[in-house]
Structures are given as C-alpha cells and as structure tokens.
C-alpha positions in Angstrom: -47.9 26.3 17.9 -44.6 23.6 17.4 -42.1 24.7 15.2 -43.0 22.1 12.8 -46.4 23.7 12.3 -44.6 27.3 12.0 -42.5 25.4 9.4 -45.0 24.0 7.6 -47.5 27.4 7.1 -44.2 29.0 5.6 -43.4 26.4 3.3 -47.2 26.8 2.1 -49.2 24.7 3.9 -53.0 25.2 4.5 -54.7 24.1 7.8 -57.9 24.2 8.2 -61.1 22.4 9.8 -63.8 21.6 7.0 -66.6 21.2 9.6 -66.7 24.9 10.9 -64.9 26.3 7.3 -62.1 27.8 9.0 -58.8 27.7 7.3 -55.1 29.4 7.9 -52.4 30.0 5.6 -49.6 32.0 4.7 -49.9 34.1 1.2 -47.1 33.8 -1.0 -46.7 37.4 -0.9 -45.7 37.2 2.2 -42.8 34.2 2.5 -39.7 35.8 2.9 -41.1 38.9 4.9 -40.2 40.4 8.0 -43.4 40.1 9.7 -45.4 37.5 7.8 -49.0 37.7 8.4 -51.1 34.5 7.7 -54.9 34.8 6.7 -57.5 33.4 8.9 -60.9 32.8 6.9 -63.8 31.7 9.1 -67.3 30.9 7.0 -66.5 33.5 4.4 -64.8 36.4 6.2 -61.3 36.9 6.0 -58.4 38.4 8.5 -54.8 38.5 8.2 -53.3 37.1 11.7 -49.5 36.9 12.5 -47.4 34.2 13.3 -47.6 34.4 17.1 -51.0 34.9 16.9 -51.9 31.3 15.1 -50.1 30.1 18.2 -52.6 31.5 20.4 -56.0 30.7 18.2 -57.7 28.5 20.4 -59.2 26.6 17.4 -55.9 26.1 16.0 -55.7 22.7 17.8 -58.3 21.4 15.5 -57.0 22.0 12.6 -55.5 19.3 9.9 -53.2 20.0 7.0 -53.2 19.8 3.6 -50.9 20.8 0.7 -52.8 22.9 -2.1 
C-alpha cells in the first residue's frame, strides 16, 4: 500500500469495490492509536485488519475511494 493510501484510510477515507461489496476503513475510535486496526467487511461479515495487513490484501488493488 503507498503512503498516500496509508494517509488517506487515517484521515477517514473508505475504499471499497461496489461489485464484490468489500470495503476498508479506519474507525474513528481508532485514529490516533498505537496500533490502529482497520475493518475489512466483505458481503456482510466484518474483521478488523491492521495497517500492514491492507498492504498485503490482494484485493486491495481494486479498490476506489470515496469520502463518507
């Protein structure tokens, strides 16, 4: 994942891909944390995923952004 993406989730963007309902974001509870964990929600189940982890979600790629 680029910097600029990292940058982005922790200023509270959403990414996602609306064809296979998959989204990632960072909760507001967590910005400012020491370990931030995103959420990962794939066709309605959820998992919190960290940072470093995004990076290697191979369907991360895909994904567009969008501020809510």
């Amino acid at each position: 994942m680029s910097k600029i993406n990292k940058e982005k989730l922790l200023a509270g963007y959403v990414f996602g891909d609306i064809d296979n309902d998959e989204y990632i974001y960072l909760p507001g509870s967590e910005i400012g944390s020491e370990n931030p964990l995103c959420v990962l929600e794939r066709k309605g189940s959820r998992e919190d995923i960290s940072l470093e982890e995004v990076a290697d979600y191979s369907g991360f790629s895909k994904f567009h952004f969008t501020r809510l």
